[in-house]
MDAnalysis code that builds the backbone (N, CA, C; Angstrom):
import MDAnalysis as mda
import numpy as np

u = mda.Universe.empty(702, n_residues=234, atom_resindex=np.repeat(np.arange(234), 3), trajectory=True)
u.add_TopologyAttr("name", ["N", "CA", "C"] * 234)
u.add_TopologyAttr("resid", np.arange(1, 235))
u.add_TopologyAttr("resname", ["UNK", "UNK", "UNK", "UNK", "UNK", "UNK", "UNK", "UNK", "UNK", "UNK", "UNK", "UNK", "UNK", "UNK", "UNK", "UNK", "UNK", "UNK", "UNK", "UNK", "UNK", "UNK", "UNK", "UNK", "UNK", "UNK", "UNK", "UNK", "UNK", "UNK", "UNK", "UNK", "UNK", "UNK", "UNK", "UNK", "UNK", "UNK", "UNK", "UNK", "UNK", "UNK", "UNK", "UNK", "UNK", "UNK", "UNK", "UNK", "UNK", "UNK", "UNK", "UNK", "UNK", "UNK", "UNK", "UNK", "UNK", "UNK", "UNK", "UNK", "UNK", "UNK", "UNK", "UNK", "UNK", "UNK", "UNK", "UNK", "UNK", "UNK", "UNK", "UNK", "UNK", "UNK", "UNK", "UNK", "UNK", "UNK", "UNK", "UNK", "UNK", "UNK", "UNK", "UNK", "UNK", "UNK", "UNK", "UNK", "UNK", "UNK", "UNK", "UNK", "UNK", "UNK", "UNK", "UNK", "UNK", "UNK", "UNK", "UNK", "UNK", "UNK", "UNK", "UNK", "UNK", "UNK", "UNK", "UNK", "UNK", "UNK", "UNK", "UNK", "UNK", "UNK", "UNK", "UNK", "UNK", "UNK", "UNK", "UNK", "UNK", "UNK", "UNK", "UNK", "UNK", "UNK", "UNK", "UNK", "UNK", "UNK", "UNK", "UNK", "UNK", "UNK", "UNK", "UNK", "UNK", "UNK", "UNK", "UNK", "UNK", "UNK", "UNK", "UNK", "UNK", "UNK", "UNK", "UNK", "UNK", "UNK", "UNK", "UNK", "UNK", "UNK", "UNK", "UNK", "UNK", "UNK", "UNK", "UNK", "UNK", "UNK", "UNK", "UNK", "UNK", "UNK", "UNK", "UNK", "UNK", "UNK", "UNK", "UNK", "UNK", "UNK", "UNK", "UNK", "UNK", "UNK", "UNK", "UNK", "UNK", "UNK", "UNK", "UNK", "UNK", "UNK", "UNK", "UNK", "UNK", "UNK", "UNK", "UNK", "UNK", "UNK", "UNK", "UNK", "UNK", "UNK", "UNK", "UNK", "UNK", "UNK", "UNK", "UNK", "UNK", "UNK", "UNK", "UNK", "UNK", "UNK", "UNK", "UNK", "UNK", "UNK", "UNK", "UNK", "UNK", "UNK", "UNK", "UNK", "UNK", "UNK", "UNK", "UNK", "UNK", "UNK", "UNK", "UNK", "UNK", "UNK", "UNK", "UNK", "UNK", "UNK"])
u.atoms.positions = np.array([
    [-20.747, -0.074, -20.749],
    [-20.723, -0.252, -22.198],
    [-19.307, -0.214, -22.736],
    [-18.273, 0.217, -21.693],
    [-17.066, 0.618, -22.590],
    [-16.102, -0.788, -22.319],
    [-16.779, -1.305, -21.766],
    [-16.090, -2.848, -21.571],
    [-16.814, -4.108, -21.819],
    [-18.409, -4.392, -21.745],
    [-19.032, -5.257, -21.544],
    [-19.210, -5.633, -22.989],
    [-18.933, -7.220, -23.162],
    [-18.892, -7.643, -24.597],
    [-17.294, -6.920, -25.364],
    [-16.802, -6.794, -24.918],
    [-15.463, -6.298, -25.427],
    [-14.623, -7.001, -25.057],
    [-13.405, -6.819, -26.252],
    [-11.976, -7.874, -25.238],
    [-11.180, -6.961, -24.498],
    [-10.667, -6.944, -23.778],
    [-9.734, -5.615, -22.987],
    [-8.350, -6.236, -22.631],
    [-7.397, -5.690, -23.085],
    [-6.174, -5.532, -22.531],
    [-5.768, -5.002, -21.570],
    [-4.978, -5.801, -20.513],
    [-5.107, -5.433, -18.991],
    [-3.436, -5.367, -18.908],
    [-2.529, -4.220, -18.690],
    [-0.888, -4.459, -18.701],
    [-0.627, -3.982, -17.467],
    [0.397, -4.662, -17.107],
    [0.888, -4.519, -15.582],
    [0.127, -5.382, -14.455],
    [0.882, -5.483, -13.637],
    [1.050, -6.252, -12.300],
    [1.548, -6.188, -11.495],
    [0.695, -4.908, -10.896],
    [0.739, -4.049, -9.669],
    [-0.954, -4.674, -8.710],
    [-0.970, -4.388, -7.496],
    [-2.197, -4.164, -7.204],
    [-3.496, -3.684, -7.373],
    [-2.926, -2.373, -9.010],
    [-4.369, -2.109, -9.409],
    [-4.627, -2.891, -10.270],
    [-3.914, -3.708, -10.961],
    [-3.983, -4.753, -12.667],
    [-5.097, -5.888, -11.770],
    [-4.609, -6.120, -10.502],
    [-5.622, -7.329, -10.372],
    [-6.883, -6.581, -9.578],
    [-6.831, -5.724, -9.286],
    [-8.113, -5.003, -8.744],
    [-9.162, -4.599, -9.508],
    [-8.218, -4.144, -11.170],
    [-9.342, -3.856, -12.002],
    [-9.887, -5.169, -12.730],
    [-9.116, -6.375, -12.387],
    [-9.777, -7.761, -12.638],
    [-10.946, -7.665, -12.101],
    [-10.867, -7.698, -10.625],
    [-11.988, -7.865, -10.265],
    [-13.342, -7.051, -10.097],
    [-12.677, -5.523, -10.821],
    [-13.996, -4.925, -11.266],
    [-14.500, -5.320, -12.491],
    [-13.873, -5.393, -13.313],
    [-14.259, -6.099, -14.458],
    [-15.338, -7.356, -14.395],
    [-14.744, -8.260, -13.481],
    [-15.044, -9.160, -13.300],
    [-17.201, -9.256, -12.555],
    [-16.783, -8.522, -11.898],
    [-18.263, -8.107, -10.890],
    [-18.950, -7.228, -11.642],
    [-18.857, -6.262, -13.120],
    [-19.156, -5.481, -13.878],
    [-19.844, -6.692, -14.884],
    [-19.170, -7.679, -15.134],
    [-19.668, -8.561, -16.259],
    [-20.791, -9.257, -16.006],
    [-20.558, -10.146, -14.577],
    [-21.313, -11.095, -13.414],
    [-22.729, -10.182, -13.427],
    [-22.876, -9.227, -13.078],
    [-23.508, -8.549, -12.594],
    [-25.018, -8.088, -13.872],
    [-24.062, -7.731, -14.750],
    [-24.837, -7.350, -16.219],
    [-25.217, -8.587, -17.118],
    [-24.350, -9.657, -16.744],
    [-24.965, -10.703, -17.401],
    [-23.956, -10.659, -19.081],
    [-22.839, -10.318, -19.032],
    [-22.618, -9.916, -20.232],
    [-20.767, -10.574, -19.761],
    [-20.632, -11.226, -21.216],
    [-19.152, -11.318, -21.593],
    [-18.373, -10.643, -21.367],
    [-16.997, -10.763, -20.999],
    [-15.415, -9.927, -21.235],
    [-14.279, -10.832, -21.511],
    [-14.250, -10.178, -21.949],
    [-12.368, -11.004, -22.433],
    [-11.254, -10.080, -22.167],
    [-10.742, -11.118, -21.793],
    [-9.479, -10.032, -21.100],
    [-8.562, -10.886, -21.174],
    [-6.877, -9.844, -21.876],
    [-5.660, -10.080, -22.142],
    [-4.906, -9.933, -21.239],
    [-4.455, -10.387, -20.205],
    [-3.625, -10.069, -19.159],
    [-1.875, -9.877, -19.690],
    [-1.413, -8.753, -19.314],
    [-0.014, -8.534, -20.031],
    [0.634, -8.209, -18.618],
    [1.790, -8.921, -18.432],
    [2.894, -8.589, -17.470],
    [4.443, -8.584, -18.023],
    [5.255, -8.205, -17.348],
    [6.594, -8.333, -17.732],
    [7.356, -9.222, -17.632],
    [6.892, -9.915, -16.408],
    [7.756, -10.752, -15.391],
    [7.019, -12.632, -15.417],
    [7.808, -13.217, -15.121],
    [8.054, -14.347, -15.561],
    [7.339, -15.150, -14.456],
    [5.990, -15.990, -14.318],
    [5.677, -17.023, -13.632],
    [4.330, -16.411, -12.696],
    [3.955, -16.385, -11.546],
    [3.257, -15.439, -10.725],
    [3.746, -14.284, -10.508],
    [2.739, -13.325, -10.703],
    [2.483, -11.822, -10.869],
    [3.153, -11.746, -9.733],
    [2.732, -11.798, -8.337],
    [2.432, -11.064, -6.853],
    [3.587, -12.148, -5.918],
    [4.167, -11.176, -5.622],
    [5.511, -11.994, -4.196],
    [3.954, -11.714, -2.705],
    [3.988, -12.475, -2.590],
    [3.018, -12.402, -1.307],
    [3.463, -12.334, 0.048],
    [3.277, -11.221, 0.872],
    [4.251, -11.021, 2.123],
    [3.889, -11.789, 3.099],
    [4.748, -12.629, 4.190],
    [4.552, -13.588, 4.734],
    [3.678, -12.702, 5.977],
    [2.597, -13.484, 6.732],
    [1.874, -12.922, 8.043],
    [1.380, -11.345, 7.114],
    [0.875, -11.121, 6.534],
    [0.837, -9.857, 5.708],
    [-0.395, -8.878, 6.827],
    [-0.029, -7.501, 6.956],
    [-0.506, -7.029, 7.936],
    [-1.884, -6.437, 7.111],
    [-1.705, -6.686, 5.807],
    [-2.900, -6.101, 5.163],
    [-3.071, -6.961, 4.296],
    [-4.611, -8.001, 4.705],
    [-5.192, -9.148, 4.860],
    [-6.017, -9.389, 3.434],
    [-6.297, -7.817, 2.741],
    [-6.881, -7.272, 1.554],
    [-5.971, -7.424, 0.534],
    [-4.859, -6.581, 0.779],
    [-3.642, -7.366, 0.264],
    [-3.297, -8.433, -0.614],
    [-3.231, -9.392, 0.872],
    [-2.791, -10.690, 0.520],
    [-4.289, -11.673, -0.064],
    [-5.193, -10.816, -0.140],
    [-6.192, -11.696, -1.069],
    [-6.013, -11.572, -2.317],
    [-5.959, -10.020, -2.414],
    [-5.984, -9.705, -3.808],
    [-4.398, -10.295, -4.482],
    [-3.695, -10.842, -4.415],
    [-2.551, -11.211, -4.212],
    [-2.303, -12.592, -4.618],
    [-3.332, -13.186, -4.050],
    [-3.347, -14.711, -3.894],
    [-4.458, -15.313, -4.849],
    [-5.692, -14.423, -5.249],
    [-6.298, -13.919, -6.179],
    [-5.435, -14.113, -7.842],
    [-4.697, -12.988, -7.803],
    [-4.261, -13.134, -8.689],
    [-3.153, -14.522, -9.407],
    [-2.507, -14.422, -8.240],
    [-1.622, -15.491, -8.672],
    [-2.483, -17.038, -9.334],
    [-3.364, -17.246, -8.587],
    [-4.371, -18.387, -9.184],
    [-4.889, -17.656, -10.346],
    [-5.316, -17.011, -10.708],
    [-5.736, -16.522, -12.174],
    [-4.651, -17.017, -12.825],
    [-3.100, -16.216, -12.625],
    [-2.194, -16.671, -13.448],
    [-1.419, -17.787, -14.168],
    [-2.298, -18.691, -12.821],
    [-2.066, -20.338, -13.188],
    [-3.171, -20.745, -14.279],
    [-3.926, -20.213, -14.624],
    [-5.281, -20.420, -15.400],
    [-6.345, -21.046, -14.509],
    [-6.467, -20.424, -13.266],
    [-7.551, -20.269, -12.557],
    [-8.493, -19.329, -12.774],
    [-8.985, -18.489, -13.918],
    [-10.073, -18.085, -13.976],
    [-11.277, -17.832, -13.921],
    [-11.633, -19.045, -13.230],
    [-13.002, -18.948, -13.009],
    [-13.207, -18.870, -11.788],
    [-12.505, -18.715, -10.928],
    [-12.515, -18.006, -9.582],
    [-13.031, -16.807, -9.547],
    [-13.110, -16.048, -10.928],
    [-13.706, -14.418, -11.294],
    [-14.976, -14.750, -11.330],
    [-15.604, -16.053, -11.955],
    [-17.115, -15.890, -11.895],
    [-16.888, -16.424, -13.926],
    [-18.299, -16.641, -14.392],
    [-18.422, -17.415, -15.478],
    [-18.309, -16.213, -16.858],
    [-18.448, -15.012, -16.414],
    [-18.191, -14.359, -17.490],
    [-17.132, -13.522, -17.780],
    [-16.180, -14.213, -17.168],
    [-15.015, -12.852, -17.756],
    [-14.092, -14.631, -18.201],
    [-13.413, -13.838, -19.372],
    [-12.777, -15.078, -19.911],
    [-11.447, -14.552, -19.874],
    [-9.905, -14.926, -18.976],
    [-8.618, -14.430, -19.309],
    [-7.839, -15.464, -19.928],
    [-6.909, -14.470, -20.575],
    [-6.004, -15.429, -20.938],
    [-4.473, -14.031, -20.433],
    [-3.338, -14.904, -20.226],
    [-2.094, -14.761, -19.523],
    [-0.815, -14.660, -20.009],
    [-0.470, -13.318, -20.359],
    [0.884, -13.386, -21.200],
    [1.921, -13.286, -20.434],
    [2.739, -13.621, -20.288],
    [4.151, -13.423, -19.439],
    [5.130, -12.943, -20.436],
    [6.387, -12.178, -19.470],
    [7.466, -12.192, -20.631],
    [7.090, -10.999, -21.262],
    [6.059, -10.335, -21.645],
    [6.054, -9.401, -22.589],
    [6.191, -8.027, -22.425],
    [6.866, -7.357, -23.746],
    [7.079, -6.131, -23.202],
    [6.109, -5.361, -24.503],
    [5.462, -4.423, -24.310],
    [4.921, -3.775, -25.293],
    [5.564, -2.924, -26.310],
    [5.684, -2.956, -27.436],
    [6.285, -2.208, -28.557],
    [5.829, -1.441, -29.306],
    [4.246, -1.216, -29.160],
    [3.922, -0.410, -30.163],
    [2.274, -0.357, -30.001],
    [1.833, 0.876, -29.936],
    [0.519, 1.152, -29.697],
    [-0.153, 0.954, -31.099],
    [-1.380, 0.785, -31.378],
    [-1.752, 1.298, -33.007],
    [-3.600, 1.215, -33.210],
    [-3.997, 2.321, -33.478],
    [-5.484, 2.358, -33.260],
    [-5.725, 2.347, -35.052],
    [-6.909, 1.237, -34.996],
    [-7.263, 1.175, -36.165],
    [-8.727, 1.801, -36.484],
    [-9.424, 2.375, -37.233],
    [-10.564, 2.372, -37.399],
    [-11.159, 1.833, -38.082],
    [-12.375, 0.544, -37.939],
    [-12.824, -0.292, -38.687],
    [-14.510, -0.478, -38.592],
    [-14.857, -1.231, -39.536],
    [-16.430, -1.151, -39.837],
    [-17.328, -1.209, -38.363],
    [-16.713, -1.979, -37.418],
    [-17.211, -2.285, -36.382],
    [-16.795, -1.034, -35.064],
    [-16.157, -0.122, -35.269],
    [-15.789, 0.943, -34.691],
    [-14.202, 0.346, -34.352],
    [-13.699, 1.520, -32.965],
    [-12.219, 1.458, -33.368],
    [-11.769, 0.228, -32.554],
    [-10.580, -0.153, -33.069],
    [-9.413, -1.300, -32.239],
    [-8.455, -0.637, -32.165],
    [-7.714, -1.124, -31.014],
    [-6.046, -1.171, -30.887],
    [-5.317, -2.099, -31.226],
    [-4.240, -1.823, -31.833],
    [-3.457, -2.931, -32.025],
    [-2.853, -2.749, -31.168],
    [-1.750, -3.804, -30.815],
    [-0.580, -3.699, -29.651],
    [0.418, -4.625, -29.863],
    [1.245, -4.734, -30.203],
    [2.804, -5.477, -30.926],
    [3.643, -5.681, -29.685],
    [3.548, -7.012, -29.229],
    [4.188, -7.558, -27.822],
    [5.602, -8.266, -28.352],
    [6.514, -7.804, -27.258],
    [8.146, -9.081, -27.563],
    [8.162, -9.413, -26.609],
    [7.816, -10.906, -26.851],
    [8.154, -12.341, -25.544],
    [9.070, -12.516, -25.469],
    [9.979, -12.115, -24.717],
    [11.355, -13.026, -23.925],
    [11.009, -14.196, -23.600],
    [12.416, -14.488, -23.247],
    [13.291, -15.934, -22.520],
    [13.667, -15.189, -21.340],
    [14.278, -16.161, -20.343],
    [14.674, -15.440, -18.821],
    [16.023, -14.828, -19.243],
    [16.713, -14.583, -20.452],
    [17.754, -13.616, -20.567],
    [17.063, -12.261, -21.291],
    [16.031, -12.146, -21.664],
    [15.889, -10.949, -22.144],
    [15.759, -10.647, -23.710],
    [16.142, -11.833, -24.194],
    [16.118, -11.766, -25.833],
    [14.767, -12.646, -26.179],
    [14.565, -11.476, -27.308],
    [13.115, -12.029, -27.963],
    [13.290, -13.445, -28.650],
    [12.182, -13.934, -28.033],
    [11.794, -15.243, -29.073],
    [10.604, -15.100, -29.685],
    [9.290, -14.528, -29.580],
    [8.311, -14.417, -30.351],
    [8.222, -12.831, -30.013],
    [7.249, -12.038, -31.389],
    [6.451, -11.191, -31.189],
    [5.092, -11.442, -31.524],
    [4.379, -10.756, -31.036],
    [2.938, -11.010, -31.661],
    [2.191, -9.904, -31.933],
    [1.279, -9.673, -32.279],
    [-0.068, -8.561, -32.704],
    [-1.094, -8.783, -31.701],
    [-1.327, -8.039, -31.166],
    [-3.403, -8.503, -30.577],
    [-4.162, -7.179, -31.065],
    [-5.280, -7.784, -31.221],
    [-6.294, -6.610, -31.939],
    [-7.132, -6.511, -30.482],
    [-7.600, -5.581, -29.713],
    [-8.348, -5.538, -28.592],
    [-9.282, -4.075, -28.967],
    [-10.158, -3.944, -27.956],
    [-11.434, -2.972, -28.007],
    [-10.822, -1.659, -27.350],
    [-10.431, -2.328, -26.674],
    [-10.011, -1.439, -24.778],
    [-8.639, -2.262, -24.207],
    [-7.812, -0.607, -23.710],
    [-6.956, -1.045, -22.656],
    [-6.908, -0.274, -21.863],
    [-6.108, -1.207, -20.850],
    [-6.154, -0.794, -19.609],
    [-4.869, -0.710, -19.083],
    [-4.308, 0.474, -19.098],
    [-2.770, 0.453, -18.466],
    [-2.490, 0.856, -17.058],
    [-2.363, -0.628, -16.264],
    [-1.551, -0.087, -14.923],
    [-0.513, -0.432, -15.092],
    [0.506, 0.195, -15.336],
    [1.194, 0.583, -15.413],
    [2.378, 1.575, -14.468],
    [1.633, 1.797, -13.503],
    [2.276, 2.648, -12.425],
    [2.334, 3.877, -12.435],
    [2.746, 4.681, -11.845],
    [2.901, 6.260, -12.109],
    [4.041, 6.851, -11.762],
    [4.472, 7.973, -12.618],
    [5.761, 8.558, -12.797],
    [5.214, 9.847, -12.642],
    [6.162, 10.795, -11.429],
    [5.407, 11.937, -11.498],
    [6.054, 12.813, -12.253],
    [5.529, 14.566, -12.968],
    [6.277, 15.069, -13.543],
    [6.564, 15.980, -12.697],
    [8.148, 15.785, -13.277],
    [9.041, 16.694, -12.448],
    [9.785, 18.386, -13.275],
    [8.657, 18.665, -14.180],
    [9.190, 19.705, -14.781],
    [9.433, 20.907, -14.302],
    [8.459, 20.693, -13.194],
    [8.406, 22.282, -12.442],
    [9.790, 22.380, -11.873],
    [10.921, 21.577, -11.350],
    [12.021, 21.871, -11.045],
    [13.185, 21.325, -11.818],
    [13.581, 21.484, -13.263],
    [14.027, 20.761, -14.148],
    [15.321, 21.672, -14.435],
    [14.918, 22.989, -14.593],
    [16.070, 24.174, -13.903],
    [16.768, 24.290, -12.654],
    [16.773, 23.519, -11.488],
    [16.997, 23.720, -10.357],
    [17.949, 22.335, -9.821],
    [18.388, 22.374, -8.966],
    [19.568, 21.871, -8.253],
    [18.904, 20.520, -7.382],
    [18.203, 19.998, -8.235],
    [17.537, 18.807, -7.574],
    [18.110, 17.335, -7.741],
    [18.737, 16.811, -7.123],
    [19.332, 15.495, -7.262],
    [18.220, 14.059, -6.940],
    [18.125, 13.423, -8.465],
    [16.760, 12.662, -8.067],
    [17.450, 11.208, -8.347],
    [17.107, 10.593, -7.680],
    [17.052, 9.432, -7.722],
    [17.147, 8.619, -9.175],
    [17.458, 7.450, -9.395],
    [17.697, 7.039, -10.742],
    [16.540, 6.293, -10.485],
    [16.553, 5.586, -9.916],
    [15.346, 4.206, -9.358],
    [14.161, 4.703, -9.446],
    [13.750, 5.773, -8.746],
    [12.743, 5.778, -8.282],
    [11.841, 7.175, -8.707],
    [12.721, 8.675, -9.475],
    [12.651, 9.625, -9.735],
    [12.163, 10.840, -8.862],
    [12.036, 10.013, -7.297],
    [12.064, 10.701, -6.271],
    [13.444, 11.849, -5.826],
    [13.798, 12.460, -4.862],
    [14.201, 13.447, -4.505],
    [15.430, 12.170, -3.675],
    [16.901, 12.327, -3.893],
    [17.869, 11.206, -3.286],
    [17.643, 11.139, -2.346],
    [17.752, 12.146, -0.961],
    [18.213, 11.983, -0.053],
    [16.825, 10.722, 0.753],
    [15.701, 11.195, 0.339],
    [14.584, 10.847, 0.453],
    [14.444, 8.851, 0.414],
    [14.767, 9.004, -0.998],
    [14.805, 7.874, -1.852],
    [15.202, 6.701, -1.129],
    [16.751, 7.652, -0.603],
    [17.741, 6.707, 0.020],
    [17.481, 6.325, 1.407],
    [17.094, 6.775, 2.103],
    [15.819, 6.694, 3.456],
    [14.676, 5.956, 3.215],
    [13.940, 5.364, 2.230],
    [12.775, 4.742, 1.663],
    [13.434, 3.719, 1.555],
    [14.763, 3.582, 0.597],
    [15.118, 1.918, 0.529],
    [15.885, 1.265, 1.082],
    [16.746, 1.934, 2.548],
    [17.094, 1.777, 3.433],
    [16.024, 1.034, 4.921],
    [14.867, 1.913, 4.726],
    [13.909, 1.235, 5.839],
    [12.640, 0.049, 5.017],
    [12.779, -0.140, 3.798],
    [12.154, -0.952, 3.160],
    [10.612, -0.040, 2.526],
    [10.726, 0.742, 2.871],
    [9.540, 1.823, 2.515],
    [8.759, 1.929, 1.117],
    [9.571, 1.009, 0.294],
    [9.377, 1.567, -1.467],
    [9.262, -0.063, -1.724],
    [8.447, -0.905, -0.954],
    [7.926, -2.285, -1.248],
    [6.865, -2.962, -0.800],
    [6.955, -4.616, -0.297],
    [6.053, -4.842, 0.748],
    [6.332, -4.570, 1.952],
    [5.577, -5.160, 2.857],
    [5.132, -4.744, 4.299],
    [4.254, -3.951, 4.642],
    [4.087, -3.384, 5.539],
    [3.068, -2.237, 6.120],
    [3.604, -1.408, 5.920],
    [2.890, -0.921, 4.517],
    [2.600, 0.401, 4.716],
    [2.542, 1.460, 5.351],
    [1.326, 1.622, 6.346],
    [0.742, 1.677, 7.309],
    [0.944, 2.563, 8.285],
    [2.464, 1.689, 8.457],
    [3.639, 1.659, 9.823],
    [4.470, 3.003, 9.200],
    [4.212, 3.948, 8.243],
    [4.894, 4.502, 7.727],
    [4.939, 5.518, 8.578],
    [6.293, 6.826, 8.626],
    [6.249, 7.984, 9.146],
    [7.189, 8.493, 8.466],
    [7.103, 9.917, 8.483],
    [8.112, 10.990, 7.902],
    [10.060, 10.582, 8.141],
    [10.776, 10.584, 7.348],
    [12.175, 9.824, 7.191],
    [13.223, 11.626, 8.144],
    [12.495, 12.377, 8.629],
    [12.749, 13.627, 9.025],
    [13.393, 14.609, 8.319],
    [13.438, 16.232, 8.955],
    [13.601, 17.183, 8.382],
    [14.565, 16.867, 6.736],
    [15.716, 16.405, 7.333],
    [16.668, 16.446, 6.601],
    [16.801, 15.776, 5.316],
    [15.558, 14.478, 5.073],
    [15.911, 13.867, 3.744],
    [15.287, 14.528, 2.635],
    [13.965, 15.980, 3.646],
    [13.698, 16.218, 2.761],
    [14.300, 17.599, 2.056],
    [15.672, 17.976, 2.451],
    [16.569, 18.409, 1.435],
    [17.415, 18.734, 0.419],
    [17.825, 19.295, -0.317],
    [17.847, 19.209, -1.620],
    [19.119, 20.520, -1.679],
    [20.205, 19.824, -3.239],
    [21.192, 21.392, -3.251],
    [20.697, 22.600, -3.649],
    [19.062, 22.331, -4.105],
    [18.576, 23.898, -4.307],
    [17.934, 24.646, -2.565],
    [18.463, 25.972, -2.540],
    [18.177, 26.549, -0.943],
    [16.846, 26.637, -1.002],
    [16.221, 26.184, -0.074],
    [14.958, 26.766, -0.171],
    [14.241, 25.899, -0.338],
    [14.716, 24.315, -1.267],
    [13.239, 23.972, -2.466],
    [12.948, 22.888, -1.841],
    [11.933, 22.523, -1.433],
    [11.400, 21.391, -1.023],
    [10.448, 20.462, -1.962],
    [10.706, 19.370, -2.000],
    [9.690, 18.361, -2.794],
    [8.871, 17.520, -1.763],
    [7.635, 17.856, -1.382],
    [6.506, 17.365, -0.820],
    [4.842, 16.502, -1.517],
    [4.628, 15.510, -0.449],
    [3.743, 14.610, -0.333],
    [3.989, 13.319, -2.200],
    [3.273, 13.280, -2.828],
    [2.945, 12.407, -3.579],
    [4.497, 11.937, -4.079],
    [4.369, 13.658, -5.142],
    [5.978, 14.006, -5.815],
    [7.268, 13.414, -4.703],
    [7.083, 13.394, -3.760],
    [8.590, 13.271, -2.800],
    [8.703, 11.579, -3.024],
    [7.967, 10.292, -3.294],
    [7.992, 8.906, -3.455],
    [8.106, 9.051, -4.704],
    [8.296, 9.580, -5.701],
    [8.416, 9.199, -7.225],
    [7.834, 8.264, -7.785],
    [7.844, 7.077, -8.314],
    [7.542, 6.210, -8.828],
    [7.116, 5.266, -7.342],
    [7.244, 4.975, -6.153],
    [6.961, 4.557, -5.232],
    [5.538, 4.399, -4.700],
    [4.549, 3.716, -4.803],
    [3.190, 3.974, -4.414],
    [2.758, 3.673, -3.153],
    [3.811, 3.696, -2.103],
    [4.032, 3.610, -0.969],
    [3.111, 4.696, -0.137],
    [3.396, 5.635, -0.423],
    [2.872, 7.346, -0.020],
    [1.723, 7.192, 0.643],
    [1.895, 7.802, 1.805],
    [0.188, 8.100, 2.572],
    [0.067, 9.275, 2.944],
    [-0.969, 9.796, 2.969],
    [-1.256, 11.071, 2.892],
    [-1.050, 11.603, 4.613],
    [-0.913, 10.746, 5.669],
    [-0.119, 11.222, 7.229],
    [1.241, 12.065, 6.778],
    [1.869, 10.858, 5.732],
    [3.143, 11.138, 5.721],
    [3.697, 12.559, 5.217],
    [2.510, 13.106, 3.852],
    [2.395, 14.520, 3.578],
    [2.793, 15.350, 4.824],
    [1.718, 15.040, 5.759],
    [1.100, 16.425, 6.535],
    [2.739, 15.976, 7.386],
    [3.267, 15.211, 7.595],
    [4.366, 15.163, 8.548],
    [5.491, 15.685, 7.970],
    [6.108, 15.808, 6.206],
    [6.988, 16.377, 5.835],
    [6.526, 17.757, 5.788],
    [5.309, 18.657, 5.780],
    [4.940, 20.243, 6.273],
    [5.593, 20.133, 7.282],
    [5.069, 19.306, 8.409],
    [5.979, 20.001, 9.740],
    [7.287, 20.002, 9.511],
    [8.115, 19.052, 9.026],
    [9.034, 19.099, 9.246],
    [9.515, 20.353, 8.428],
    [9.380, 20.359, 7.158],
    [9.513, 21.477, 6.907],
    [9.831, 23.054, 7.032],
    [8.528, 22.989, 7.907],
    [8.132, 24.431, 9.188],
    [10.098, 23.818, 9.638],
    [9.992, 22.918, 10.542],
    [10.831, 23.098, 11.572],
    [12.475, 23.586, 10.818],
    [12.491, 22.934, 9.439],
    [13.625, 23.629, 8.709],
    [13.512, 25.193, 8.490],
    [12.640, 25.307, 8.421],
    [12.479, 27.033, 7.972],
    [12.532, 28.073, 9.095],
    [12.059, 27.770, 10.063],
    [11.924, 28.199, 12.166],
    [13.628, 28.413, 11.913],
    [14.205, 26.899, 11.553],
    [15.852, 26.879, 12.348],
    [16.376, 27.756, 11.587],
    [16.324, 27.849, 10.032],
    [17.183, 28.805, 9.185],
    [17.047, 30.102, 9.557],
    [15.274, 30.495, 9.332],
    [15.244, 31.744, 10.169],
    [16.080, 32.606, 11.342],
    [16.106, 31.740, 12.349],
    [17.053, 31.795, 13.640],
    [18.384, 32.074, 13.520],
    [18.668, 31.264, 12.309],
    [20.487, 31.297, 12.109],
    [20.359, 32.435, 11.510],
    [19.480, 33.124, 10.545],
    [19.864, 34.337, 9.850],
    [20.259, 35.245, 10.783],
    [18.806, 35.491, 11.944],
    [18.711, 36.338, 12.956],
    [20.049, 36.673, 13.432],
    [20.737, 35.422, 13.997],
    [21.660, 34.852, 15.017],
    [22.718, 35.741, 14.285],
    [23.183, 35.645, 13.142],
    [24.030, 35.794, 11.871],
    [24.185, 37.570, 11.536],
    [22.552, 37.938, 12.173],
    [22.896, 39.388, 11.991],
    [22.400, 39.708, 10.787],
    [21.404, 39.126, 9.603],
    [20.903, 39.181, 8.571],
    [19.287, 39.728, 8.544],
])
């Protein structure tokens, strides 16, 4: 009910923006019922860089999927979801109205040119949105502390810089991922470690192997310090 017969605003163009297409899409099909949907991205032409030989085959559907939507292939979703395709836009302004028919959002978009300067804005009145948008983790719990984070990525540097060095914080396999060892996951505060989700920042790379492999490593930093205290006479 919170979508069916509604128009929905869909922002971002990530892997979940076209995934929740196609729930949407099989939600409508299914019930027999209309959707309309605003597709909002930032970026200019097809959504999805598609990785060549792609080792994840799901991936590159959902991928290839989308990009034909973006051409105004829509009906590849099936006869009841109706999109339409904004490029260029950046969002400016949230605004919930309450009206006879219950509530709307407004949403105040600026269309660029490929330099960045506005040429149109517009208004859309929608039911529902949907922000993928990505995720930013919060980093308040160490905001007092000696943590050097990344600008890019709001991950932990040393880390960061090990992720975009082995290609880790893009396409490819995933998959193929393993712990970057003890040491990236250090930091100038003694002691403080930033583990599993929090340690990729903005990166949605993260697999949960890779968690349980920065614990060990971990352990193995804490074993060695231990030792040196011992060693040290402490």
């Amino acid at each position: 009910k919170t979508f069916l017969g509604k128009k929905v605003a869909l922002i971002g163009s990530g892997a979940s923006a076209i995934t929740s297409l196609n729930t949407l899409s099989s939600m409508a099909n299914e019930a027999g019922e209309d959707v309309e949907v605003v597709w909002i991205v930032r970026r200019r032409g097809e959504p999805y860089t598609r990785v060549e030989s792609d080792p994840l085959p799901q991936r590159d559907m959902l991928y290839s999927k989308g990009n034909e939507i973006s051409r105004g292939n829509g009906e590849i979703l099936g006869d009841r979801i109706k999109i339409s395709y904004i490029q260029c836009a950046n969002v400016l302004e949230f605004r919930e109205k309450q009206l006879e028919s219950g509530r709307k959002a407004g949403i105040t978009l600026s269309i660029q040119d490929d330099y960045g300067k506005e040429i149109e804005r517009k208004t859309l009145e929608v039911d529902v949105v949907i922000s993928n948008c990505g995720f930013r983790p919060n980093t308040s719990i160490w905001d007092e502390l000696q943590v050097h984070q990344c600008y890019a990525s709001s991950g932990p540097m040393k880390l960061a810089a090990a992720l975009l060095s082995a290609g880790g914080g893009g396409g490819g396999d995933c998959l193929s991922q393993s712990s970057h060892g003890p040491e990236t996951l250090c930091s100038p505060e003694p002691g403080f470690f930033v583990l599993g989700m929090k340690s990729y920042g903005r990166s949605s790379a993260f697999l949960l192997k890779v968690g349980h492999e920065q614990v060990r490593d971990v352990m193995v930093l804490i074993v060695k310090q231990a030792k040196e205290i011992v060693q040290a006479g402490g």
